[in-house]
C-alpha positions as CSV (number, residue, x, y, z in Angstrom):
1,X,53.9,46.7,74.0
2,X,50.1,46.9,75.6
3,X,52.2,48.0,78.9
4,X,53.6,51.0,76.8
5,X,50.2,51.7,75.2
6,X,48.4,51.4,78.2
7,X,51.2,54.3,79.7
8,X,50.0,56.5,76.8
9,X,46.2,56.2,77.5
10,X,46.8,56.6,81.1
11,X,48.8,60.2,80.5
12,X,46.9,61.5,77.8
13,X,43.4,60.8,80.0
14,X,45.5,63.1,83.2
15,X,46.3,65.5,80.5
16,X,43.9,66.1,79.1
17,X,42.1,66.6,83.1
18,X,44.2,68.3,83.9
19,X,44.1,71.0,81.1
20,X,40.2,70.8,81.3
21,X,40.4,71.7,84.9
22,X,38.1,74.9,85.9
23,X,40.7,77.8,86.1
24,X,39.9,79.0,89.9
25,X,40.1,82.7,90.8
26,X,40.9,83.3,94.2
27,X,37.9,85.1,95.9
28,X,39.4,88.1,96.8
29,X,40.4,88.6,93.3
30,X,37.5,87.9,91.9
31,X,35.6,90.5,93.3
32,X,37.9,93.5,92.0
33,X,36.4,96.3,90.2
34,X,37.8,98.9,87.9
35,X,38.4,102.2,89.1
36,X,36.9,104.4,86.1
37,X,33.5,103.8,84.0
38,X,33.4,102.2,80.8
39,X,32.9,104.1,78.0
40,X,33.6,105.0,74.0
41,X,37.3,105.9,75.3
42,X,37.8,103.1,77.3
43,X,36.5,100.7,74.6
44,X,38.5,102.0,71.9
45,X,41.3,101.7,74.1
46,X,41.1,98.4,74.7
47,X,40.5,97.5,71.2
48,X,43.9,98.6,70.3
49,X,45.4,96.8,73.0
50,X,43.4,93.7,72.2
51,X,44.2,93.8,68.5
52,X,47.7,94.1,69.4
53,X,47.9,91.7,72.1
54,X,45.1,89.1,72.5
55,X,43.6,88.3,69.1
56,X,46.5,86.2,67.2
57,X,45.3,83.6,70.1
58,X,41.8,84.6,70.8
59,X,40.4,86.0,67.0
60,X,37.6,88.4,66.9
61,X,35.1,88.7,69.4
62,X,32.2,87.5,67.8
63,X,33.5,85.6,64.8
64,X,34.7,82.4,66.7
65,X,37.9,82.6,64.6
66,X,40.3,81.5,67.7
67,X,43.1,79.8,67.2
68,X,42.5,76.1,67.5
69,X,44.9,75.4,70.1
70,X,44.1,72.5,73.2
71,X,42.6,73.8,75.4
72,X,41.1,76.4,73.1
73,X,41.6,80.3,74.0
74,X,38.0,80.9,73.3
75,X,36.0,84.0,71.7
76,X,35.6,86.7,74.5
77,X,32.4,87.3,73.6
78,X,30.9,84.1,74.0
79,X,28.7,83.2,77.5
80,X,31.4,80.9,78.7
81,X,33.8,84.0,79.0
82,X,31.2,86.8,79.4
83,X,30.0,84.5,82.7
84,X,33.1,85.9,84.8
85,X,33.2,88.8,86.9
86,X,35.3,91.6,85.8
87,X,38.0,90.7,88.4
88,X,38.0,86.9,87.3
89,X,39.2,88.2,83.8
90,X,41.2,90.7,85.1
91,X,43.2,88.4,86.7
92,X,43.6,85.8,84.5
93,X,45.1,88.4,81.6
94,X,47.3,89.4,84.4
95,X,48.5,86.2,85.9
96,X,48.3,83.8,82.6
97,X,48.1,80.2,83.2
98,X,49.5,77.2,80.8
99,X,49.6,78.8,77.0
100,X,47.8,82.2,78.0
101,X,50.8,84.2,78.8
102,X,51.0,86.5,81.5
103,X,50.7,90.2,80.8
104,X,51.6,91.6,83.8
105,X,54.8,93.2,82.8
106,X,53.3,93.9,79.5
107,X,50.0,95.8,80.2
108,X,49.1,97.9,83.0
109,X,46.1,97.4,85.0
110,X,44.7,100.6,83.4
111,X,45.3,98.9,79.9
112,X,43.7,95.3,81.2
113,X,41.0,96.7,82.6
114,X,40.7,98.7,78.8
115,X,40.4,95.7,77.4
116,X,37.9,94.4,79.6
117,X,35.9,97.5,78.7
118,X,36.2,96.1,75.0
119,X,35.6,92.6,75.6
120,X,32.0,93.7,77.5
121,X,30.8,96.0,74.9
122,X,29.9,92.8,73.0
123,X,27.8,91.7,75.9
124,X,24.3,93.7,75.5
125,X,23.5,92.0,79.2
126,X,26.6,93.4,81.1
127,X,26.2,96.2,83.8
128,X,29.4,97.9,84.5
129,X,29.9,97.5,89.0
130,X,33.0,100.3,89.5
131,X,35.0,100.8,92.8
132,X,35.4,104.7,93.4
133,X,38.4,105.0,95.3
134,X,41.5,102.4,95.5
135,X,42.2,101.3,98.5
136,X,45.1,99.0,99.8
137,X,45.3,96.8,102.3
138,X,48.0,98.4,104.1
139,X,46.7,101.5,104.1
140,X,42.9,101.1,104.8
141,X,40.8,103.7,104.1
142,X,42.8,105.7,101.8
143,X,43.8,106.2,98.4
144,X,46.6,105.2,97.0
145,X,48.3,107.5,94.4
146,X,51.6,107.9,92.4
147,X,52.9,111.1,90.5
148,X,55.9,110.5,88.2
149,X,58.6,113.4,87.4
150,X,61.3,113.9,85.3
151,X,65.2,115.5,86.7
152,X,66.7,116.5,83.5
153,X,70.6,116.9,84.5
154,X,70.4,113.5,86.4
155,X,68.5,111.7,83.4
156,X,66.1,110.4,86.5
157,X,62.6,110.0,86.8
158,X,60.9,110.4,90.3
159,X,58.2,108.1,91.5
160,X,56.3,109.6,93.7
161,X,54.2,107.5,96.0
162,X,51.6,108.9,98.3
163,X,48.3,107.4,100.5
164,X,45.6,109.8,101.0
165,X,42.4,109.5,103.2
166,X,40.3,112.5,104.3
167,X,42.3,114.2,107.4
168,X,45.9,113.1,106.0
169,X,48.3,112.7,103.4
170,X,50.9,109.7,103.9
171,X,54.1,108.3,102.0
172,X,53.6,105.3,100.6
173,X,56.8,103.2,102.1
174,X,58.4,100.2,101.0
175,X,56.4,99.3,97.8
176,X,58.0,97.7,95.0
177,X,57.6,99.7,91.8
178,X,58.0,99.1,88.7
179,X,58.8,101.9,85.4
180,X,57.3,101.1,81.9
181,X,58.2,103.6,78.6
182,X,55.4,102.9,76.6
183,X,55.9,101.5,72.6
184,X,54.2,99.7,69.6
185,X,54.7,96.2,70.9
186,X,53.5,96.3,74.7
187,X,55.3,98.2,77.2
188,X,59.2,98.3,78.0
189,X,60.8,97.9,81.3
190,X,62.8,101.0,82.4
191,X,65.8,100.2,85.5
192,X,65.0,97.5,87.7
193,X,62.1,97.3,90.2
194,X,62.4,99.6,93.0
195,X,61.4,99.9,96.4
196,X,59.8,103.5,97.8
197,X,61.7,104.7,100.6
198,X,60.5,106.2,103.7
199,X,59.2,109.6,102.1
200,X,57.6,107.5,99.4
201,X,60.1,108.0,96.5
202,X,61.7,105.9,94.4
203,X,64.2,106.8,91.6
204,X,64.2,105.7,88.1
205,X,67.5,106.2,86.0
206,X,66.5,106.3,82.3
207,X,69.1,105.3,79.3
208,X,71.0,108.2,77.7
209,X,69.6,106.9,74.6
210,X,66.1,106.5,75.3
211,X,64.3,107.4,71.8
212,X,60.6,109.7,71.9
213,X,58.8,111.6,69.6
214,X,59.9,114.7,67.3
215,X,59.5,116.4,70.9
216,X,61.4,114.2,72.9
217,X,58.6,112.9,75.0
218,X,57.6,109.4,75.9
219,X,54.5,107.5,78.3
220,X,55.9,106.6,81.3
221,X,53.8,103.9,83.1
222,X,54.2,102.9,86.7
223,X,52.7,100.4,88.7
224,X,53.7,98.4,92.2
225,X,54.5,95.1,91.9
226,X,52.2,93.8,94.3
227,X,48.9,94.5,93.5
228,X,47.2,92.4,95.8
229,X,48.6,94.8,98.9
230,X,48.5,98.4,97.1
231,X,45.7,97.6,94.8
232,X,46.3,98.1,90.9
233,X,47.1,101.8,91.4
234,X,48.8,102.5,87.8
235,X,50.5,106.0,86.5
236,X,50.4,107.5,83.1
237,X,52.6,110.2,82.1
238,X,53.9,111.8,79.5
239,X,57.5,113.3,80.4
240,X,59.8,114.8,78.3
241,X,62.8,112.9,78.7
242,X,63.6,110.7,75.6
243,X,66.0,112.1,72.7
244,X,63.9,113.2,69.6
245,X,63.3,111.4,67.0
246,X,62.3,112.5,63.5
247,X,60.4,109.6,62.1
248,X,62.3,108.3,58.6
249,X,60.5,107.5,56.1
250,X,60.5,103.7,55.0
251,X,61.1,104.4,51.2
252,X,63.1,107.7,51.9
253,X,66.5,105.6,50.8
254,X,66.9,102.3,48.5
255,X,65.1,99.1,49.9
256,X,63.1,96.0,49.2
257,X,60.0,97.4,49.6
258,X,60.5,101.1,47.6
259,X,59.6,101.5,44.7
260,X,61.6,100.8,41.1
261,X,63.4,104.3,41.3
262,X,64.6,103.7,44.6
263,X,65.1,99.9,44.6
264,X,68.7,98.7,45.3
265,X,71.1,99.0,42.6
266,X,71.8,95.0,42.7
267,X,68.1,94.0,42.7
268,X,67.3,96.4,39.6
269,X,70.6,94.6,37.9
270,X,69.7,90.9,38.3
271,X,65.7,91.3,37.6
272,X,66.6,93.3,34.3
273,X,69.1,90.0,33.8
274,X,67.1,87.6,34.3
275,X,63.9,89.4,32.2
276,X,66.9,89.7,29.3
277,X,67.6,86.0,29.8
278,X,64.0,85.2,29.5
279,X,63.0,87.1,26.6
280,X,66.3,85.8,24.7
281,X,65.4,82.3,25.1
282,X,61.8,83.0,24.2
283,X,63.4,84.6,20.9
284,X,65.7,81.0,20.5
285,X,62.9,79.1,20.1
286,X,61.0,80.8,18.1
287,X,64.1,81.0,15.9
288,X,64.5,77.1,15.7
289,X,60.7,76.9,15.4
290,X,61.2,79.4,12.2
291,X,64.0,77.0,11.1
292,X,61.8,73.9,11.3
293,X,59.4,75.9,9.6
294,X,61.9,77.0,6.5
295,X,63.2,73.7,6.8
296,X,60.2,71.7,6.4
297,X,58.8,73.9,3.8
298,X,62.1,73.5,1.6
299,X,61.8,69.4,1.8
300,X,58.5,69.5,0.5
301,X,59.2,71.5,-2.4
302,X,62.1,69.0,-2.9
303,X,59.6,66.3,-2.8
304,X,57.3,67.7,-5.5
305,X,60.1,68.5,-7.7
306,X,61.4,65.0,-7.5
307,X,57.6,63.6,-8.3
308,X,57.3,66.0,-11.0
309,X,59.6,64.2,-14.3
310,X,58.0,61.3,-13.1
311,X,54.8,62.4,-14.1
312,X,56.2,63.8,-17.2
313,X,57.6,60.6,-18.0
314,X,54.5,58.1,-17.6
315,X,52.8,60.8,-20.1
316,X,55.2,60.4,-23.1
317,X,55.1,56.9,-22.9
């Protein structure tokens, strides 16, 4: 018995090391910066995506409202998270560790670094360092862009991959992409991950039945897979290339939710049953209490008609 409890100590004292360990950033990521200024658009941007995403764990910034989870997720706005560099956050949103999940095939790099945008307005300390061009490691000195096009009568979009530096404009060749149509709920995966070719393409076939707006467009994101050797080059578009849509409305037809004109059929039937089945058995008893009442009242007139002759009798004797 002390042997087993002794076991228990012993596991819970690594676990709990273990989960209180620093989280270490690489160095090279640490030191990434975000492309574009932060700003009101960037920061409203974020907040979206942070509402959506991070604050069922992490609450809102400032109200220490986190959920209470071991080891806690921890208000963004605090010093302990405001401490990091940009890239130190950056990378643990994309990478995830232990219960914070990765988001890197949820958000793209333009939408983490959104929400870092968000996350530092609440820091009145924080000035904003910003890398100008992306570069990649394999293609030093340039910079790395994507364009993104649809081909109607082949329901394919093109990826477009291209490095450019000041005296040349290369393909980008053999980098693993990856598509994204863009909905509510995070971001959804179009075809499988592709590799450029050697004039810097890559094709993505789309679904037949792909659903957009009332105009049949849709946000098309892109990104390479390995962001540590292109950089965290991303690509919004918007492309018409979905089906349309028109929007339904949610209490257009009978439901739940409508309203009582529009409520289902069954649901109108047993609420007006059971109210009818209420209101009859409040009418029963207050019936039988009307009988008690007439019944009561009868007996004691019974009782002072019985005590009346013998009144009348003790006065003629």
């Amino acid at each position: 018995m002390r042997f087993l409890q002794l076991t228990g100590f012993i596991l819970l004292v690594l676990t709990s090391r273990i989960t209180g360990q620093d989280w270490v950033v690489p160095p090279d990521r640490a030191e990434r910066l975000s492309t574009f200024r932060f700003n009101d658009e960037t920061r409203k941007a974020g907040e979206k995506i942070y509402t959506i995403n991070c604050s069922s764990c992490h609450g809102i910034p400032g109200k220490n409202n986190y959920l209470n989870l071991m080891p806690p997720p921890g208000d963004p706005a605090t010093e302990k998270i405001q401490k990091n560099k940009d890239g130190e956050i950056f990378y643990r949103v994309y990478t995830g560790r232990g219960q914070m999940p990765s988001f890197r095939s949820v958000l793209s790099g333009n939408d983490i670094w959104n929400v870092i945008s968000f996350i530092r307005s609440f820091n009145s300390n924080y000035k904003q360092e910003i890398m100008e061009v992306i570069t990649s490691s394999a293609y030093p000195g340039a910079e790395i862009k994507m364009n993104l096009s649809y081909i109607p009568g082949d329901t394919v979009i093109k990826l477009y991959a291209k490095a450019v530096s000041e005296d040349q404009v290369m393909p980008v060749t053999n980098a693993a992409v990856r598509l994204y149509v863009a909905r509510y709920f995070g971001s959804l995966q179009i075809d499988e991950e592709k590799t450029t070719g050697n004039d810097g393409i890559a094709l993505f076939r789309i679904p037949d039945d792909l659903p957009g707006d009332t105009a049949g467009k849709i946000i098309v994101k892109a990104r390479f897979a390995d962001e540590g050797l292109f950089g965290s080059v991303t690509k919004d578009t918007v492309l018409k290339a979905g089906i349309k849509i028109t929007p339904v409305s949610l209490v257009a037809e009978r439901a739940m939710w409508n309203n009582v004109r529009k409520a289902p059929v069954w649901v109108i039937l047993i609420y007006s049953t059971g109210m009818l089945l209420v209101w009859g058995f409040i009418f029963l008893v207050l019936l039988k209490l009307r009988d008690i009442y007439v019944i009561g009242k009868a007996l004691r007139q019974d009782e002072a008609a019985e005590e009346l002759p013998s009144n009348n009798q003790n006065q003629s004797i």
